[in-house]
N, C-alpha and C positions, 0 to 999 in steps of 0.2 A: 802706191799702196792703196790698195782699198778700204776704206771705211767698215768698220767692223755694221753700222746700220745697214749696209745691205744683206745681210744675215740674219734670218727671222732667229729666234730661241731655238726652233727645232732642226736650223743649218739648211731651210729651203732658200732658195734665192730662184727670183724671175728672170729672165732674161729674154729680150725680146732684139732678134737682128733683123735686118734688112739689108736686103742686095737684087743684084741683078738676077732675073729667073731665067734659069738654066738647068739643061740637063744634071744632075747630079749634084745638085745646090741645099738639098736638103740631105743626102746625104756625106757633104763634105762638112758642112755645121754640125750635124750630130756626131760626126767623127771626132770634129776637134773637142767635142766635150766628150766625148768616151775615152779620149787618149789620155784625160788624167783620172780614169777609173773613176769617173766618177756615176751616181745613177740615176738617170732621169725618170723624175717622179709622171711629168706630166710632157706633151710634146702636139704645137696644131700650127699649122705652113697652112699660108693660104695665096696663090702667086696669079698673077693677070695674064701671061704672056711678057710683061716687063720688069715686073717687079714682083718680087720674094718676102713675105714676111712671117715670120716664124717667132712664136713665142712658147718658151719652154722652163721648167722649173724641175731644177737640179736641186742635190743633197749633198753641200758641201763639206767637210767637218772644220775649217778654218779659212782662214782670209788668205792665205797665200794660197791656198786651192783654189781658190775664185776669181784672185789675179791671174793665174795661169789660164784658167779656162776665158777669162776675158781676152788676152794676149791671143790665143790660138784661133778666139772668132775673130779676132781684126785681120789677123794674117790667114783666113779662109779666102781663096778666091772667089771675087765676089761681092763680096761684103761690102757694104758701105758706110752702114751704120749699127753701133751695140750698144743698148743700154740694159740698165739692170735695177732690180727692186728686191727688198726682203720680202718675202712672199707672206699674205698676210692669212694664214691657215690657223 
């Protein structure tokens, strides 16, 4: 379960992954956060040739929204690492 404090008042949450950089790497992360309809407010990848890091802030309306879209970055290929913060706006 997630912690209702990663949910600012106005339901933005940060999210910031990291993974291996590849072809298609920023598009299969933003996929798995679109596949629970959800809308990304803001969106910046910035990768070396090895490594991927992408930090982006979504509009969730609850915490089981936010667990799922946590669940779907783990399981993006790739990935290595998810964390998250209530966005501070």
């Amino acid at each position: 379960m997630v912690p209702t404090a990663l949910v600012s008042p106005h339901g933005h949450t940060v999210f910031t992954v990291v993974g291996f950089d590849r072809v298609q790497f920023v598009s299969d992360v933003l996929a798995a956060v679109g596949a629970e309809q959800t809308r990304i407010a803001q969106a910046s990848f910035e990768a070396d040739g090895v490594r991927s890091t992408g930090q982006f802030t979504v509009q969730v309306t609850d915490c089981r929204q936010l667990a799922q879209i946590d669940q779907r970055l783990q399981l993006a290929r790739g990935v290595i690492q998810v964390t998250q913060r209530a966005a501070t706006t």
